[in-house]
N, CA, C and O atoms as a DFTB+ gen file, in Angstrom:
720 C
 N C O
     1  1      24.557     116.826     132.817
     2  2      23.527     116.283     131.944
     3  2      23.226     117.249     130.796
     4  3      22.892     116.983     129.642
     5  1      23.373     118.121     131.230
     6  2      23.166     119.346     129.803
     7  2      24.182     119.790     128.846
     8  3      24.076     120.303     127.732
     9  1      25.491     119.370     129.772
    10  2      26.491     119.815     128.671
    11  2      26.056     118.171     127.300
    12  3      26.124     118.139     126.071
    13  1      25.765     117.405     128.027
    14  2      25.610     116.390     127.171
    15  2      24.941     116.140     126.013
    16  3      25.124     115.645     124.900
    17  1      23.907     116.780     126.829
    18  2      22.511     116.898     125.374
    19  2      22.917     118.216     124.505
    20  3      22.319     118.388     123.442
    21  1      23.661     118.917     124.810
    22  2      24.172     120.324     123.773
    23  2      25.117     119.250     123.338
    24  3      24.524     118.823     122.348
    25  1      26.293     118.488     123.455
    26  2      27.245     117.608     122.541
    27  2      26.312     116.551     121.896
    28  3      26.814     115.833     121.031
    29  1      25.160     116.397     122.185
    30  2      23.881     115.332     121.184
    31  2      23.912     116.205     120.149
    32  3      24.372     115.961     119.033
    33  1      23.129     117.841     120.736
    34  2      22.569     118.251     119.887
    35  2      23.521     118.998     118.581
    36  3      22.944     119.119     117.501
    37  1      24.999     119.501     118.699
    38  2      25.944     119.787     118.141
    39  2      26.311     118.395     116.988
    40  3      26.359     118.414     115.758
    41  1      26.472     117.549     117.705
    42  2      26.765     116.438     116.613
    43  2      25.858     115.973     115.675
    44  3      26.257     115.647     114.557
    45  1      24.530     115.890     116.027
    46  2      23.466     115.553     115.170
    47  2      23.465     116.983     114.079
    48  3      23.017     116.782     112.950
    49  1      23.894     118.209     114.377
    50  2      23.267     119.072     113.786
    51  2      24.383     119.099     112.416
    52  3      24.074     119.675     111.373
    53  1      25.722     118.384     112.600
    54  2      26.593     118.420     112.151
    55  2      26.255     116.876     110.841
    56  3      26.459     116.953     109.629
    57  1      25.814     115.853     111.455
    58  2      25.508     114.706     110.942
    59  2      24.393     115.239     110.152
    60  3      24.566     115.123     108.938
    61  1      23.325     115.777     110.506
    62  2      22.397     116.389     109.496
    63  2      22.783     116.647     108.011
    64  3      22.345     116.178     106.961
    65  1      24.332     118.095     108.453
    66  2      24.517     118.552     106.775
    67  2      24.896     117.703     106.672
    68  3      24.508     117.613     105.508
    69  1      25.583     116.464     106.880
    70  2      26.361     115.523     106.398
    71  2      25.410     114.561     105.114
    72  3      25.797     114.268     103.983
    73  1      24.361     114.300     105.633
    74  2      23.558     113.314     105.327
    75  2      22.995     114.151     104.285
    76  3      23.078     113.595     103.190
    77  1      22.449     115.302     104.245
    78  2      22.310     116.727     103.465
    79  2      22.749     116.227     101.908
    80  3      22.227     115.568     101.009
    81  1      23.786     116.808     102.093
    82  2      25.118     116.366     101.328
    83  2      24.811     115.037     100.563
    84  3      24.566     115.101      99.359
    85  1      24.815     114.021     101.114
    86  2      24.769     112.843     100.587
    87  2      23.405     112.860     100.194
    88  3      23.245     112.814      98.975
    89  1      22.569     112.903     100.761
    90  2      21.279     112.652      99.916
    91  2      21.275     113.974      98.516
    92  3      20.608     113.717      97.514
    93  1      21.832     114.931      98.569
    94  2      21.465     116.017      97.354
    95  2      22.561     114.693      96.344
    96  3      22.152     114.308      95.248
    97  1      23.694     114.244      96.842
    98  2      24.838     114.128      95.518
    99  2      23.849     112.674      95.102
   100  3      23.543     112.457      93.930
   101  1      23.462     111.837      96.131
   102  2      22.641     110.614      96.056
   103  2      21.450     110.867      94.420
   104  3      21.219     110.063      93.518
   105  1      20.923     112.333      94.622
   106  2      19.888     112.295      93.909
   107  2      20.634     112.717      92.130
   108  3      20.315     112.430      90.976
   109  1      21.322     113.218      92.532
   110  2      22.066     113.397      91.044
   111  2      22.876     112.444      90.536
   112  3      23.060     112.504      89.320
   113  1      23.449     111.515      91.186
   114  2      23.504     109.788      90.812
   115  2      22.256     109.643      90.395
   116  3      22.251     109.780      89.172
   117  1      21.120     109.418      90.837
   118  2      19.806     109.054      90.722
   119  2      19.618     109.230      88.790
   120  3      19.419     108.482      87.833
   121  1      19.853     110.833      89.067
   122  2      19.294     111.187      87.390
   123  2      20.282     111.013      86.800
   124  3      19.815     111.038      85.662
   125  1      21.154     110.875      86.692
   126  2      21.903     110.771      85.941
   127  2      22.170     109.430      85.152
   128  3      22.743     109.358      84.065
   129  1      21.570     108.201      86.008
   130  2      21.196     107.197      85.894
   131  2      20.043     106.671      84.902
   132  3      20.064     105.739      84.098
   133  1      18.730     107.859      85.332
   134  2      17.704     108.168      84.542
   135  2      17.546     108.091      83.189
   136  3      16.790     107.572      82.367
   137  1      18.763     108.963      83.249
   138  2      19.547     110.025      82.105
   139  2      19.786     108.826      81.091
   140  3      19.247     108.609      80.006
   141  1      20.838     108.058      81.832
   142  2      21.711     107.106      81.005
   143  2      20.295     105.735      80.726
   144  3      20.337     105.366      79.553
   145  1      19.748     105.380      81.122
   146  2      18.799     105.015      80.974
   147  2      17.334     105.348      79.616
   148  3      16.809     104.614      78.780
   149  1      17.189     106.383      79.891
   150  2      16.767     106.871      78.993
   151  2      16.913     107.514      77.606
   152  3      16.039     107.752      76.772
   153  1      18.555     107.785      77.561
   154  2      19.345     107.525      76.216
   155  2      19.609     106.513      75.922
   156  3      20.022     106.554      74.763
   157  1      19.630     105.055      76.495
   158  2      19.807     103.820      76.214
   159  2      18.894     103.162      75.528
   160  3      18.898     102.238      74.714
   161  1      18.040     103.901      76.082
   162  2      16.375     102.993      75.440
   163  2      15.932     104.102      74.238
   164  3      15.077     103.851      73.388
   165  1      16.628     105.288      74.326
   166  2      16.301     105.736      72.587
   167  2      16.640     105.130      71.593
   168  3      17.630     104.407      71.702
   169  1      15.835     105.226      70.079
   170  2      16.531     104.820      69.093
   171  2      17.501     105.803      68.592
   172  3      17.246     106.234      67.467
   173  1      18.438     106.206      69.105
   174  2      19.119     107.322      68.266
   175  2      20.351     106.993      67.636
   176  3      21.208     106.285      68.165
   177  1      20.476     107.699      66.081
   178  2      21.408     107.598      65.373
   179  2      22.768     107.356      65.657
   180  3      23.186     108.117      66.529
   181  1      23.591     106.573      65.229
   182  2      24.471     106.301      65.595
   183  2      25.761     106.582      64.665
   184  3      25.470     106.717      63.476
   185  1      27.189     106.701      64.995
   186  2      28.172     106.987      63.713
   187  2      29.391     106.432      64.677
   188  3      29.617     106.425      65.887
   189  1      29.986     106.017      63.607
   190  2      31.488     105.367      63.836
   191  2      32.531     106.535      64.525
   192  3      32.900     107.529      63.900
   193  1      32.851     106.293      65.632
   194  2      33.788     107.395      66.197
   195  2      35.088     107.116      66.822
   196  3      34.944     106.218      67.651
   197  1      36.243     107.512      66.756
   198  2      38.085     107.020      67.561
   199  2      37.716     107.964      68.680
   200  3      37.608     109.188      68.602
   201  1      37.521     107.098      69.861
   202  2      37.862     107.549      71.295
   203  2      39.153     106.621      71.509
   204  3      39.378     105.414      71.430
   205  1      40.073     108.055      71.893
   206  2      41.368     106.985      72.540
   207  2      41.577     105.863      71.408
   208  3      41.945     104.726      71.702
   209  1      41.322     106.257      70.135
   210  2      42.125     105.580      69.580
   211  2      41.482     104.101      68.857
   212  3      41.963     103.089      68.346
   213  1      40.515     104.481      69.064
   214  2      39.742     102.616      69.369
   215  2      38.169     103.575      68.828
   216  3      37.438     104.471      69.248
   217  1      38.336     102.499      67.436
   218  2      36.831     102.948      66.635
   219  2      35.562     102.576      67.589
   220  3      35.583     101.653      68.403
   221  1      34.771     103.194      67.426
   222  2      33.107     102.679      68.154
   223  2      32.315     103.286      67.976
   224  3      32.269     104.504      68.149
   225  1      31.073     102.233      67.385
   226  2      29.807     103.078      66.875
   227  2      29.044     103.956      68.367
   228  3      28.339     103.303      69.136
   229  1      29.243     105.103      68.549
   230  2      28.517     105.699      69.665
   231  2      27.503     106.548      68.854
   232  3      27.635     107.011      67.721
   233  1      26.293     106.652      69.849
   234  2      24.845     107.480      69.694
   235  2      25.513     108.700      69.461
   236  3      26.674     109.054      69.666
   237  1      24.445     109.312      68.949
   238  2      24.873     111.028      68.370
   239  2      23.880     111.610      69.753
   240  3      22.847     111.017      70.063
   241  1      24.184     112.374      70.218
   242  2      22.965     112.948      71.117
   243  2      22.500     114.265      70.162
   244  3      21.332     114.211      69.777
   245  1      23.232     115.353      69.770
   246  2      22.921     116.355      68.970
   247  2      23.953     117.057      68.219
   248  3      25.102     116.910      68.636
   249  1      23.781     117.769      67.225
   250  2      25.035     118.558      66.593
   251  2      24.862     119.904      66.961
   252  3      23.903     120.554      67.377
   253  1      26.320     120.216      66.639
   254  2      26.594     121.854      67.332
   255  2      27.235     122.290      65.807
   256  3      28.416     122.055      65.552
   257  1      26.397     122.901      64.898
   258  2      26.972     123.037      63.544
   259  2      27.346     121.679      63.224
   260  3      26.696     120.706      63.606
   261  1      28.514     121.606      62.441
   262  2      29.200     120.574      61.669
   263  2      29.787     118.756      62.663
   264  3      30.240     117.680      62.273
   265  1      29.387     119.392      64.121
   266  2      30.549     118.599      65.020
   267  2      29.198     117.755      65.522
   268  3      28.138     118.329      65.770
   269  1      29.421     116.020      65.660
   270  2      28.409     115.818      66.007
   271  2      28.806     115.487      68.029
   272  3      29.684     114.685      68.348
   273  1      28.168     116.088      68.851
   274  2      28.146     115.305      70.160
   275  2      27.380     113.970      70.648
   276  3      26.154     113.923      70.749
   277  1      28.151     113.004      70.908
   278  2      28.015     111.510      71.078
   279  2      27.830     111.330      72.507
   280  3      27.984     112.217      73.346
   281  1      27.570     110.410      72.681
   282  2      27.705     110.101      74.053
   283  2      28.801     109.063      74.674
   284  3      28.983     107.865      74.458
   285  1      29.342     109.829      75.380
   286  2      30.482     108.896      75.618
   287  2      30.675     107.447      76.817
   288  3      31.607     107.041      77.511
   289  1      29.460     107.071      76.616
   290  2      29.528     105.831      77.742
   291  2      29.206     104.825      77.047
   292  3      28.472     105.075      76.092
   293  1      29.664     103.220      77.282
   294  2      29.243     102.095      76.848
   295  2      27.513     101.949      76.861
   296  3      26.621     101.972      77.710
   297  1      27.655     101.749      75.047
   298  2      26.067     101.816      75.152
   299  2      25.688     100.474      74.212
   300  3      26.437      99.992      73.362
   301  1      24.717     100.121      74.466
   302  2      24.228      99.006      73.428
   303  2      22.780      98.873      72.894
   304  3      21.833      98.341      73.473
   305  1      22.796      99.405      71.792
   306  2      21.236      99.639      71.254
   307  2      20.159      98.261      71.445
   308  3      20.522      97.093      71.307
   309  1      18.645      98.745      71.823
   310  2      18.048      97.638      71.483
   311  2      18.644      96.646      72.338
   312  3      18.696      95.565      71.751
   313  1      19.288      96.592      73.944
   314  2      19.163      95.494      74.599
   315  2      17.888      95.071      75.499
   316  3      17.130      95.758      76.184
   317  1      17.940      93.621      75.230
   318  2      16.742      92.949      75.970
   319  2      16.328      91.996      76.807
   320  3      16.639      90.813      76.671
   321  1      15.386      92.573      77.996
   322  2      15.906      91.751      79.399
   323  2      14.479      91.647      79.421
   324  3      13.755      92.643      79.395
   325  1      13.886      90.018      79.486
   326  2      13.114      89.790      79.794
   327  2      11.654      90.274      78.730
   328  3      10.491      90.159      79.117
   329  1      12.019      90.758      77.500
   330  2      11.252      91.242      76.526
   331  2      10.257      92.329      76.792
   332  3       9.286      92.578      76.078
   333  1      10.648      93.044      78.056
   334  2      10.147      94.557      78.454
   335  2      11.098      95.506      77.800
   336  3      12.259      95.733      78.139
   337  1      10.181      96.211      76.455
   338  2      11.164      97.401      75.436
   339  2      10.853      98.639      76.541
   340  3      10.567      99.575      75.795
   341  1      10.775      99.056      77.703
   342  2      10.766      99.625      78.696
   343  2      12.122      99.890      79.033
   344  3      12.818     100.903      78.975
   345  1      12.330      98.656      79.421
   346  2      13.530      98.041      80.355
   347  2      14.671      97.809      79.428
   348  3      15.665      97.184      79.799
   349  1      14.552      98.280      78.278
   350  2      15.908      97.990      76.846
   351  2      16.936      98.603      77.264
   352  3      16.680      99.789      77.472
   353  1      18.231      98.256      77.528
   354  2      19.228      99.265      77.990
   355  2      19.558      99.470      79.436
   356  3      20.657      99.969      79.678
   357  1      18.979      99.243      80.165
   358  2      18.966      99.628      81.323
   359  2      19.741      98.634      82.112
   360  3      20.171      99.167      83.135
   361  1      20.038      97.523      82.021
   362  2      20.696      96.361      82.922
   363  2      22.148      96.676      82.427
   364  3      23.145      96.790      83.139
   365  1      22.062      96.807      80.928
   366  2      23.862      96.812      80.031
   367  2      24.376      98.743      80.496
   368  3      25.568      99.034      80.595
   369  1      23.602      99.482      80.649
   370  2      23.973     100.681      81.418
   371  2      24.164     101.156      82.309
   372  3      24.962     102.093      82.302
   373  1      23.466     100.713      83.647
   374  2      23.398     101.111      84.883
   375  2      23.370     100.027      85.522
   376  3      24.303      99.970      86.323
   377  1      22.373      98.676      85.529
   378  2      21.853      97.649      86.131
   379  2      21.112      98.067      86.922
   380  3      21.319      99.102      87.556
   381  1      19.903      97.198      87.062
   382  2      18.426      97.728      87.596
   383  2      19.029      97.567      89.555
   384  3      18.932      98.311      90.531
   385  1      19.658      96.124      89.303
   386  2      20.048      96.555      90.999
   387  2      20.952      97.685      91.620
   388  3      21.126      97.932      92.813
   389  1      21.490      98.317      90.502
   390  2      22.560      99.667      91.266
   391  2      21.252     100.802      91.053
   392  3      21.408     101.744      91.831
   393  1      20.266     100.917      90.374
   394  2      19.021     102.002      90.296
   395  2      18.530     101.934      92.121
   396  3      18.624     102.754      93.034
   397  1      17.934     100.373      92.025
   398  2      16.881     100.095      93.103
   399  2      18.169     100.454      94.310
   400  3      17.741     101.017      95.318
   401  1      19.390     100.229      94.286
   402  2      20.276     100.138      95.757
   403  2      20.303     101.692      95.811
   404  3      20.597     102.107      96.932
   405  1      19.994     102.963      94.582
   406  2      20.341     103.782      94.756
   407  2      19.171     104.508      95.499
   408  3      19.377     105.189      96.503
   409  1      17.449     104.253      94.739
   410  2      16.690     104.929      94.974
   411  2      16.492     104.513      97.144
   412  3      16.174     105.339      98.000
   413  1      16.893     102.705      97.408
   414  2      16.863     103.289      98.517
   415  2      17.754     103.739      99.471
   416  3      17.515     103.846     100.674
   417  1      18.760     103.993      98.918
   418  2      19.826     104.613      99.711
   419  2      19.250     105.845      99.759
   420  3      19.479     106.245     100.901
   421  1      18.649     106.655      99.185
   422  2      17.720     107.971      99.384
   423  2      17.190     107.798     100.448
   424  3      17.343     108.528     101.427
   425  1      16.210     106.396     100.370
   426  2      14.918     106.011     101.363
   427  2      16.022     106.237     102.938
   428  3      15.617     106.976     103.835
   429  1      17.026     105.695     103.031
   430  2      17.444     105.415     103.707
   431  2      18.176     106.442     104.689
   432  3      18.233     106.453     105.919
   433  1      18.831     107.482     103.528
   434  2      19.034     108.740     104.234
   435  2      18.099     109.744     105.123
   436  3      18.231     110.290     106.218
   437  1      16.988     109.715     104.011
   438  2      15.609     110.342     104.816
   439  2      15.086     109.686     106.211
   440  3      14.684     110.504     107.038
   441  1      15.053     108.681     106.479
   442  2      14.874     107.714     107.157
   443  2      16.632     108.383     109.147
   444  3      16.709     108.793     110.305
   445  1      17.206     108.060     108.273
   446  2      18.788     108.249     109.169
   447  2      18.549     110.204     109.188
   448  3      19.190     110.577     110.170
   449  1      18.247     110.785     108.865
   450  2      18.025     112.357     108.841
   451  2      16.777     112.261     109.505
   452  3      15.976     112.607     108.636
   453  1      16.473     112.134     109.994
   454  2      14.995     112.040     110.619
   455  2      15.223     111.780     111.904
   456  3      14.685     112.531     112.717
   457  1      16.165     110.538     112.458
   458  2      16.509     110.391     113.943
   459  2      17.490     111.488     113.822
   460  3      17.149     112.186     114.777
   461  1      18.625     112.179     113.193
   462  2      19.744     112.879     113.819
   463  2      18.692     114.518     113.844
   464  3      19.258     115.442     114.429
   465  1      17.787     114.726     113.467
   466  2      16.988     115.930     113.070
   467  2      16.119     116.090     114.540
   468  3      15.871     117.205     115.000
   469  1      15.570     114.455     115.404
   470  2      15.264     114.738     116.042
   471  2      15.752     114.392     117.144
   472  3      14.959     114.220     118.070
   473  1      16.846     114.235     117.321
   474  2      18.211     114.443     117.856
   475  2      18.038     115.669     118.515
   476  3      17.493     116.075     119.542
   477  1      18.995     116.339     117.129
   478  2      19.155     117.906     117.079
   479  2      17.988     119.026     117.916
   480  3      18.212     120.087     118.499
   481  1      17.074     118.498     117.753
   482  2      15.529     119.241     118.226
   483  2      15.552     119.357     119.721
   484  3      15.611     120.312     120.495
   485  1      15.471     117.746     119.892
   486  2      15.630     117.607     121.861
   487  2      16.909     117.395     122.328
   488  3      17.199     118.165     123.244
   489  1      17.692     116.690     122.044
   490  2      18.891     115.989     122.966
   491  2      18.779     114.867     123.250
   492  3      19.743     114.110     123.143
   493  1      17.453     114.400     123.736
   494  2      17.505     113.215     124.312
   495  2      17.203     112.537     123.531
   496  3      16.318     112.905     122.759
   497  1      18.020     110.780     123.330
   498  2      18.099     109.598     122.715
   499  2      16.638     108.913     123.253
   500  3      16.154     108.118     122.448
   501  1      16.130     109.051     124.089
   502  2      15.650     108.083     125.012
   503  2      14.006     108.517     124.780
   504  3      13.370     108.860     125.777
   505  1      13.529     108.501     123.828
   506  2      12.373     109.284     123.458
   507  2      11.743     108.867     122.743
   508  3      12.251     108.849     121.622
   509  1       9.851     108.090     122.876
   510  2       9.494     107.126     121.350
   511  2       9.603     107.738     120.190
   512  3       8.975     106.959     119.474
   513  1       9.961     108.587     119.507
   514  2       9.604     109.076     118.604
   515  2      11.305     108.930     117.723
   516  3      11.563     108.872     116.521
   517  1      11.858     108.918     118.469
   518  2      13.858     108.566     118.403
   519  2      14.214     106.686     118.451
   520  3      15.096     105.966     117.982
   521  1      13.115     106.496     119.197
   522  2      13.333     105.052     118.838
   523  2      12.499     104.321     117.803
   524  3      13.094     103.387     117.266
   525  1      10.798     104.618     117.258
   526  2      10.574     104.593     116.324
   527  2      11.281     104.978     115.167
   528  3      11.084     104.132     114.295
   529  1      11.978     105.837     114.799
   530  2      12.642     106.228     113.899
   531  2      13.806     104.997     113.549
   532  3      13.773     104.181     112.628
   533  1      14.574     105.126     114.346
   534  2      15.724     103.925     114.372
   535  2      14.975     102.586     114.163
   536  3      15.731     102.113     113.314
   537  1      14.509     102.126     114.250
   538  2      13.420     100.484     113.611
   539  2      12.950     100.733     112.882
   540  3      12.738      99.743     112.181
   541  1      12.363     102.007     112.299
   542  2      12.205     102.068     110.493
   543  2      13.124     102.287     109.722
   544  3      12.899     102.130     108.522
   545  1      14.950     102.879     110.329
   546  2      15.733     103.162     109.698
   547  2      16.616     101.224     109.575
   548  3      17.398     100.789     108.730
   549  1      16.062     100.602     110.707
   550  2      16.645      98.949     110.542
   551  2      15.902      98.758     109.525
   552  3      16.534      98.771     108.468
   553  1      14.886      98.599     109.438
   554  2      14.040      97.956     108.654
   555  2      14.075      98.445     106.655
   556  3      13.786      97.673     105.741
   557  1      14.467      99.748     106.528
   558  2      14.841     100.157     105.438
   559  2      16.160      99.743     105.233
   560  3      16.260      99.325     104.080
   561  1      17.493      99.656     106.004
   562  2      18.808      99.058     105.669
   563  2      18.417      97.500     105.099
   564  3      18.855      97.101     104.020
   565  1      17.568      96.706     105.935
   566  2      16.952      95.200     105.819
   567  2      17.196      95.028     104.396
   568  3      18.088      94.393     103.833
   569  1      15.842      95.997     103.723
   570  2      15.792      95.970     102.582
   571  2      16.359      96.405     101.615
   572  3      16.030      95.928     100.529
   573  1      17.388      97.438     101.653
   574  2      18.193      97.926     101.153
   575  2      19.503      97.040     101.106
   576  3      20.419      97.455     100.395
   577  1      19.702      95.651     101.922
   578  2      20.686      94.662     101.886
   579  2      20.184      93.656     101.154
   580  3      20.916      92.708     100.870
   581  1      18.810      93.700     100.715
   582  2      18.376      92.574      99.458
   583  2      19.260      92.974      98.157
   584  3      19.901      92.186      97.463
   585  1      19.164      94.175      98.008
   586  2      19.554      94.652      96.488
   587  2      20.635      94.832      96.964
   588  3      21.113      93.721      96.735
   589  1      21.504      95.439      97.517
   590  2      23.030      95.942      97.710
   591  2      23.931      95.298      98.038
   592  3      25.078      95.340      97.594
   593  1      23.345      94.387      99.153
   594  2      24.373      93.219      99.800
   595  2      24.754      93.632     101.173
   596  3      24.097      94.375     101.903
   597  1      26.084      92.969     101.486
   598  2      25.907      91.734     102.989
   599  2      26.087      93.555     103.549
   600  3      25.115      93.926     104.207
   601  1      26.917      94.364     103.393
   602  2      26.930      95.921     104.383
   603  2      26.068      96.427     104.739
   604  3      26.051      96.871     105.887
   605  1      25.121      96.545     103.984
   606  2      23.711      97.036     104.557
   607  2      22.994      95.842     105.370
   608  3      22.342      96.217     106.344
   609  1      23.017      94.694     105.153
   610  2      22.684      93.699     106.092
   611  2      23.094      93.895     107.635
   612  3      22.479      93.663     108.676
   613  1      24.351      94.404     107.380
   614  2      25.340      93.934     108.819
   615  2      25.087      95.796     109.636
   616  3      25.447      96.082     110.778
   617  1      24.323      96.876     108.538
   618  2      24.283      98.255     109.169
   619  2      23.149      97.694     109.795
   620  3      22.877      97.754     110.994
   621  1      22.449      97.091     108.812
   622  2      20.620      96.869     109.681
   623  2      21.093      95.950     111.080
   624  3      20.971      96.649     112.085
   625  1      21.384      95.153     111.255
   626  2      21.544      94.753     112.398
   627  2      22.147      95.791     113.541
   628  3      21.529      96.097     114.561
   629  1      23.266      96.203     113.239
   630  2      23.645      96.864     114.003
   631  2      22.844      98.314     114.577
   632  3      22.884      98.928     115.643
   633  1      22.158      98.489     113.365
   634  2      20.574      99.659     113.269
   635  2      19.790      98.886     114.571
   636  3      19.765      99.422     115.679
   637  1      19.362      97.997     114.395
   638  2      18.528      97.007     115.269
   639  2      18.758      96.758     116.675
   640  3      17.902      96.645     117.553
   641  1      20.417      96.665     116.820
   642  2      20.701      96.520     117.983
   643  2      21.053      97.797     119.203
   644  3      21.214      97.877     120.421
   645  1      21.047      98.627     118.084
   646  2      20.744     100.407     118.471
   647  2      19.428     100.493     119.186
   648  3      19.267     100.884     120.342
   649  1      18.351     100.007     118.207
   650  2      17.242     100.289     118.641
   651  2      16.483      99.990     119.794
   652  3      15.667     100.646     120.441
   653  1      17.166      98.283     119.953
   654  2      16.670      97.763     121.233
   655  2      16.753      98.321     122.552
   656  3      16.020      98.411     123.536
   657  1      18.488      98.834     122.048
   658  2      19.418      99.367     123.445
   659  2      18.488     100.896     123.326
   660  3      17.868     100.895     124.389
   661  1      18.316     101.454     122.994
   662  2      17.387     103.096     122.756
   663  2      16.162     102.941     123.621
   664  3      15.687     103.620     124.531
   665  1      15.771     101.695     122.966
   666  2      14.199     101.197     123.730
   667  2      13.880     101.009     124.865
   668  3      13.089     101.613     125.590
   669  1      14.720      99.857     125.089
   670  2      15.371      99.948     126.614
   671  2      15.389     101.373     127.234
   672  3      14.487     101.866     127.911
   673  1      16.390     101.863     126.941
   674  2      16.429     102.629     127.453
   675  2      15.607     103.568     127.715
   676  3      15.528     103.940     128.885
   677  1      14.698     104.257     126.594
   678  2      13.553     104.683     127.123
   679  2      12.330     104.287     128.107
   680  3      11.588     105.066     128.706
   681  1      12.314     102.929     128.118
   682  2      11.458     102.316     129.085
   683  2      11.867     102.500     130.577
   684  3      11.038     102.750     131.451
   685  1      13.423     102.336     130.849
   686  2      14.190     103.034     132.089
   687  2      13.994     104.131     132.346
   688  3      14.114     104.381     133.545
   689  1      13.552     105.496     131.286
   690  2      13.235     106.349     131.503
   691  2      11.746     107.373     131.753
   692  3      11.479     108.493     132.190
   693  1      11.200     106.468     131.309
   694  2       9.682     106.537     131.433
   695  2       9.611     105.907     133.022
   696  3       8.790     106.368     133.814
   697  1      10.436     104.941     133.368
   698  2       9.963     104.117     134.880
   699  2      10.345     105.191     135.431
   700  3       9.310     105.796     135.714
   701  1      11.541     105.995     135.863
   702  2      12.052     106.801     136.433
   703  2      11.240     108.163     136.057
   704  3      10.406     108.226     136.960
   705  1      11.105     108.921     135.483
   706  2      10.014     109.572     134.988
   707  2       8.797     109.870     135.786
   708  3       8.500     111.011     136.142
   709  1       7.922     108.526     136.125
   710  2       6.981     108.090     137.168
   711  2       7.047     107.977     138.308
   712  3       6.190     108.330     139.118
   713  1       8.387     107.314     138.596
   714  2       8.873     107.198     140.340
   715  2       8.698     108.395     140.764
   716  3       7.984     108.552     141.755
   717  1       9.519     109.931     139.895
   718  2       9.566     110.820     140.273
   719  2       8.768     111.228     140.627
   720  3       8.815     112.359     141.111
């Protein structure tokens, strides 16, 4: 029984940096998004430029002496969704549903780092605080399959059906627990 909960606690501790990892690169998608977002919705100057060959008016972001630096992503000044000058740019750059699928894929990591963290802590699966976790981590995939689609639908279920079996199981262990 103990070598077991040291192979819990080894793997979670391992799934941790993992998730680590993904939530730091997650957040620099995030801004970078921001980023592109928020140069989209500037009014900034624009000049005729050959990328690869192929003229296109791109934004100037700033000059370095004589050379001007542009920005090199598909941009379209002054676009408008729904007549929020907020929101100008932002659907033709990023799209508001790859923002929202991103900010909760964050939600979602924090959420999934939270059961493998307290994992890592005890060992044991079978614990309310391990099964609460897992039904807020269903319940954030749920919603995270509105904006993203059917994969996160089909993680939340399978999140869900984790949880039950966890639950269960803790309730087996709480009975036994008492017998003792």
């Amino acid at each position: 029984m103990e070598m077991q909960t040291e192979k819990i606690k080894r793997f979670s501790r391992i799934i941790c940096i993992l998730l680590t990892i993904a939530y730091i690169a997650l957040i620099v998608v995030a801004i970078m998004q921001l980023l592109a977002w928020i140069l989209t919705t500037a009014n900034l100057h624009t000049e005729l430029v050959t990328i690869d060959g192929v003229e296109m008016e791109a934004p100037v972001l700033f000059k370095i002496g004589e050379t001007n630096v542009v920005m090199p992503v598909v941009w379209e000044s002054g676009y408008d969704i729904s007549g929020v000058p907020l929101l100008q740019g932002f659907a033709s750059t990023i799209g508001i549903s790859d923002f929202l699928a991103t900010v909760f894929s964050l939600i979602g990591i924090r959420f999934a780092k939270k059961v493998f963290v307290l994992l890592r802590e005890n060992g044991s699966p079978f614990r309310k605080d391990v099964v609460k976790s897992l039904k807020k981590l269903a319940i954030v995939l749920l919603v995270v399959g509105f904006v993203s689609g059917v994969i996160s639908f089909l993680a939340a279920g399978i999140v869900w059906v984790l949880y039950l079996i966890f639950d269960y199981g803790r309730m087996l262990q709480d009975e036994s627990d008492t017998t003792l």
